[in-house]
MIDOSE-1310 file (N, C-alpha, C; in nm, 2 decimals, decimal comma, always signed):
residues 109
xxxx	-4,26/-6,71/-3,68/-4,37/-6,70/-3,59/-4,39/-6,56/-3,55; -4,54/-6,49/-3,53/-4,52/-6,40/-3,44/-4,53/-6,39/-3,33; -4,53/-6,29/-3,31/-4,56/-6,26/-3,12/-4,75/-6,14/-3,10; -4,72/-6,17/-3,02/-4,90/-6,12/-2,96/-4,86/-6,09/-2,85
xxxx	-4,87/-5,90/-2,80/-4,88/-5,83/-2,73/-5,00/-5,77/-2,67; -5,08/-5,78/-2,55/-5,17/-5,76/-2,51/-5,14/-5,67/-2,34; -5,19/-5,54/-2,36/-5,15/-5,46/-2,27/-5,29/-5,43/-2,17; -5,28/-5,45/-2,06/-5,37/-5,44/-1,99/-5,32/-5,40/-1,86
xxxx	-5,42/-5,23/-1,82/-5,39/-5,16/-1,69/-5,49/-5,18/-1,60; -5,42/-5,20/-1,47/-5,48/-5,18/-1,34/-5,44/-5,16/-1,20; -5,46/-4,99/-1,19/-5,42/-4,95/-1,10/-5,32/-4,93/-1,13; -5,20/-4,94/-1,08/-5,07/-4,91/-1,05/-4,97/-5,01/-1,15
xxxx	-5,04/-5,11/-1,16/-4,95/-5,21/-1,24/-5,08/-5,24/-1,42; -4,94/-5,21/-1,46/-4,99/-5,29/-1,63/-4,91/-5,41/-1,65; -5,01/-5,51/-1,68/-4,94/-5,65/-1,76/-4,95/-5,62/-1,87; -4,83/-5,68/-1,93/-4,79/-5,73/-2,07/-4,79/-5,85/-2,10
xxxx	-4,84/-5,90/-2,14/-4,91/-6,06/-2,16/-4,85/-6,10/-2,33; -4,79/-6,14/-2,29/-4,70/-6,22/-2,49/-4,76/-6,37/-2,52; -4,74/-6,38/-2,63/-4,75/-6,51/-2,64/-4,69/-6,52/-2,82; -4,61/-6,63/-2,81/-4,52/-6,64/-2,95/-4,35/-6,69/-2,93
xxxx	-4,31/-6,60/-3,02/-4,19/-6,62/-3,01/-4,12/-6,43/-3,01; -3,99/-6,44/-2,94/-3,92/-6,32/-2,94/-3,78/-6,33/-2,96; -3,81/-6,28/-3,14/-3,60/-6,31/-3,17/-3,64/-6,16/-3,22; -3,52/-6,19/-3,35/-3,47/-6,06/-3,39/-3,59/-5,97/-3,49
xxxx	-3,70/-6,06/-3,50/-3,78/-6,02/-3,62/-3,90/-5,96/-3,55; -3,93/-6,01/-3,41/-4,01/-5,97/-3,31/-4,00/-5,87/-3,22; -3,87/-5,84/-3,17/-3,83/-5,78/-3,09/-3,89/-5,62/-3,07; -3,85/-5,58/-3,20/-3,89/-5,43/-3,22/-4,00/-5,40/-3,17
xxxx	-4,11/-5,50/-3,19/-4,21/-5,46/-3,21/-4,26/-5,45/-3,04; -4,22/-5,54/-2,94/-4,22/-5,60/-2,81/-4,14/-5,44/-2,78; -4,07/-5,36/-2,82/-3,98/-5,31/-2,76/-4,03/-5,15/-2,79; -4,10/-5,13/-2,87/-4,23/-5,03/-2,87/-4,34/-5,02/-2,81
xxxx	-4,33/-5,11/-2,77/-4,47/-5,15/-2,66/-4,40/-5,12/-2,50; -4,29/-5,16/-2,44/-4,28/-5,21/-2,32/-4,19/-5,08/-2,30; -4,09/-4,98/-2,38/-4,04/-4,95/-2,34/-4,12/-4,77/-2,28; -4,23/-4,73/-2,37/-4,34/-4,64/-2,32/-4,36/-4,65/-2,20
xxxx	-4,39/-4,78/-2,16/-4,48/-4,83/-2,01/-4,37/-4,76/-1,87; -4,24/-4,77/-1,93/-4,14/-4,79/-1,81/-4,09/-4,67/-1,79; -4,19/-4,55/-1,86/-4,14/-4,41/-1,84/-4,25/-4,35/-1,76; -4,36/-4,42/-1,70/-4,45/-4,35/-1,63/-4,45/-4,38/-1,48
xxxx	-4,37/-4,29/-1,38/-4,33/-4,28/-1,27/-4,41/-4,37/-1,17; -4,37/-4,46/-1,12/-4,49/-4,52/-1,00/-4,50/-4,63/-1,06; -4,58/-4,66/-1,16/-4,60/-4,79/-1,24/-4,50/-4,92/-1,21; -4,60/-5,03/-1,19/-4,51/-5,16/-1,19/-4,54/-5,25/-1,32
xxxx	-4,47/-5,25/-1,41/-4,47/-5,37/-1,56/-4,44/-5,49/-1,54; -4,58/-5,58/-1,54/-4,54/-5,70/-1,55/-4,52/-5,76/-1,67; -4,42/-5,85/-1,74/-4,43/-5,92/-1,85/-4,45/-6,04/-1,83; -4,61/-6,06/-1,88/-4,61/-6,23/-1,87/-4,58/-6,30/-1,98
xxxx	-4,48/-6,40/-1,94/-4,42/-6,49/-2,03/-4,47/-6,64/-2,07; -4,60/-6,66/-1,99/-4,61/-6,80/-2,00/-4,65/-6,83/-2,16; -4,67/-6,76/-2,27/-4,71/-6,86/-2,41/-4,60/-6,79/-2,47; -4,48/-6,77/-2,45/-4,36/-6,75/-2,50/-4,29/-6,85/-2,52
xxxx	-4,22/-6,90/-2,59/-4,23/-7,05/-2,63/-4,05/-7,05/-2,68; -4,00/-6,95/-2,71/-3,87/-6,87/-2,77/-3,84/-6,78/-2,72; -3,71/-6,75/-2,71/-3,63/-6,60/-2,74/-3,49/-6,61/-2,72; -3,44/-6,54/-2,82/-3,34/-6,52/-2,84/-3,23/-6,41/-2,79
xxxx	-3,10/-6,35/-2,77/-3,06/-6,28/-2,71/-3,11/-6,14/-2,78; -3,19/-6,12/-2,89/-3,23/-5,98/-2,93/-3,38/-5,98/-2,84; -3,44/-6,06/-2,81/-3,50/-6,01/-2,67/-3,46/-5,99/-2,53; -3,37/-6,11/-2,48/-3,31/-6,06/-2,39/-3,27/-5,89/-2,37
xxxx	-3,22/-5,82/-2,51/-3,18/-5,71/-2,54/-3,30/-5,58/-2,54; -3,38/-5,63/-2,53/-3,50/-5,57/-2,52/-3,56/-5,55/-2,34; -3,54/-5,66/-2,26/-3,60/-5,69/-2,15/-3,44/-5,59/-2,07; -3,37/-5,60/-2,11/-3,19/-5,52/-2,02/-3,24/-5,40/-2,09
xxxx	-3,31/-5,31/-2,18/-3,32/-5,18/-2,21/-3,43/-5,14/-2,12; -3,60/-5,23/-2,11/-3,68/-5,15/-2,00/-3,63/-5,17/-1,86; -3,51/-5,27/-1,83/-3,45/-5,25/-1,70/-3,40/-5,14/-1,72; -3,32/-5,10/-1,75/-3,24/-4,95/-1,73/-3,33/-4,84/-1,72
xxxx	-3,49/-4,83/-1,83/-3,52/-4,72/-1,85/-3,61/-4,73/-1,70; -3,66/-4,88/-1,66/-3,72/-4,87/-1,53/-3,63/-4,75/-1,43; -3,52/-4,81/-1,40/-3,46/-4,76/-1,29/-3,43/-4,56/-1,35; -3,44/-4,57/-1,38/-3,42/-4,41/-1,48/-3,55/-4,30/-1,47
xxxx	-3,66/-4,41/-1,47/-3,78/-4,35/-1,47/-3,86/-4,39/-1,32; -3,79/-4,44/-1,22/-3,92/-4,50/-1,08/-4,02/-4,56/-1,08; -3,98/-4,69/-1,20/-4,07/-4,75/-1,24/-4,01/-4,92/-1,16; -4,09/-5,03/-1,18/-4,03/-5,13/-1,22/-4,10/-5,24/-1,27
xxxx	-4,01/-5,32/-1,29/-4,04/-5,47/-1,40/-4,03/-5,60/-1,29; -4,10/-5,64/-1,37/-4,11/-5,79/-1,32/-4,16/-5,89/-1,43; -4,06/-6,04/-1,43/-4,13/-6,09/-1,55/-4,15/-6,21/-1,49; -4,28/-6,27/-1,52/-4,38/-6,32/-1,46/-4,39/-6,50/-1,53
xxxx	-4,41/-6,61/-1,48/-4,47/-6,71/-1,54/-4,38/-6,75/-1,65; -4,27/-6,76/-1,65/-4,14/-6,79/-1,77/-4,16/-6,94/-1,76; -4,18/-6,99/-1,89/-4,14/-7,11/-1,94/-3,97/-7,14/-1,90; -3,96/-7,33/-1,86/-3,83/-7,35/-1,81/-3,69/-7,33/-1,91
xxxx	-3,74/-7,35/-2,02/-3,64/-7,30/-2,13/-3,62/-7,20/-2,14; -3,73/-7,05/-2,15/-3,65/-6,93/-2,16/-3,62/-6,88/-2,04; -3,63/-6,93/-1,93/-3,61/-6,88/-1,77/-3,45/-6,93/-1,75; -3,44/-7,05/-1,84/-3,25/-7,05/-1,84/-3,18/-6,98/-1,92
xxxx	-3,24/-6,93/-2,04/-3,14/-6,82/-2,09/-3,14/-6,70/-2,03; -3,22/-6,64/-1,92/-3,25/-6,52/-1,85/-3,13/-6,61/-1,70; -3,13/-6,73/-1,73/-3,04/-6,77/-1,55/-2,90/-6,80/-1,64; -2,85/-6,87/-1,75/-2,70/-6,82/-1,80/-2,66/-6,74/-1,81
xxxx	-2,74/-6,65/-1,86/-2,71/-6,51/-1,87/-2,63/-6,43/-1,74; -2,69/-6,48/-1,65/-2,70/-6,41/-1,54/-2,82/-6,28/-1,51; -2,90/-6,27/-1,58/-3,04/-6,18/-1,54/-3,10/-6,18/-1,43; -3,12/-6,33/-1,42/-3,20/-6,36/-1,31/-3,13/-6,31/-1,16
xxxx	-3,02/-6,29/-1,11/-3,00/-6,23/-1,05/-2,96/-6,02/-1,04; -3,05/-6,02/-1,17/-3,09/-5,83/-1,16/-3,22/-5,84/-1,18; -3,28/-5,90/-1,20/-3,43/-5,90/-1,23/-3,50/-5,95/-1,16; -3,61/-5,93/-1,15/-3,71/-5,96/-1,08/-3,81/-6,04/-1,15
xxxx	-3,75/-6,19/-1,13/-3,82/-6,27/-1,19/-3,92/-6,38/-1,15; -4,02/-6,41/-1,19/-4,12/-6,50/-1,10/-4,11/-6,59/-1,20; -4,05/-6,71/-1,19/-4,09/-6,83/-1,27/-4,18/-6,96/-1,29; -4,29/-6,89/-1,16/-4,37/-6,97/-1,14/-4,44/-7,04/-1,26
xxxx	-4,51/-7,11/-1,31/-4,60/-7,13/-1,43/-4,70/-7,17/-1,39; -4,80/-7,16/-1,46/-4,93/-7,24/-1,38/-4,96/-7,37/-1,48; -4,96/-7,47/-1,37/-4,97/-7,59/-1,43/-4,81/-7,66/-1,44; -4,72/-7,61/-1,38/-4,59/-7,64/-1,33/-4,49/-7,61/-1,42
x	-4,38/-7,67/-1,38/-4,22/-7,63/-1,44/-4,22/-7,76/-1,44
């Protein structure tokens, strides 16, 4: 499956809006996109996760690289609207307690 990156600014914050799947075959491409955004001082990145349906620990590996570059560059992340399946591999992991996650969904958990 792919993934679908759709970047949209306003104001101070850009969303990143995905929808697909994110393993090892997608990643890169997720990781060309997000990790630009987190080098422009001030800026808040949101990644919306709600039509993310997958992912695997090579995205995870992706989302722990714009954390670092966030804090490196006085940026920050927030990932937004996580489906309950990939919001547990971001909570075994233990993520969810460095990140700034909103797992709300619309239309529930």
């Amino acid at each position: 499956m792919n993934l679908t990156i759709d970047v949209t600014n306003k104001e101070k914050i850009t969303t990143v809006s995905l929808a697909g799947e994110v393993d090892a075959f997608t990643a890169p491409k997720l990781k060309e996109t997000l990790l630009p955004l987190t080098k422009e001082s001030g800026q808040t990145i949101e990644v919306d996760l709600q039509e993310v349906s997958y992912m695997d620990s090579t995205g995870l590996g992706v989302f722990i690289s714009a954390l670092k570059s966030t804090k490196e560059h006085d940026t920050a992340l927030k990932l937004i609207q996580m489906q309950e399946r990939v919001y547990r591999l971001f909570k075994i992991t233990g993520l969810t307690e460095i990140m700034d996650i909103d797992n709300t969904v619309r239309g529930g958990m």
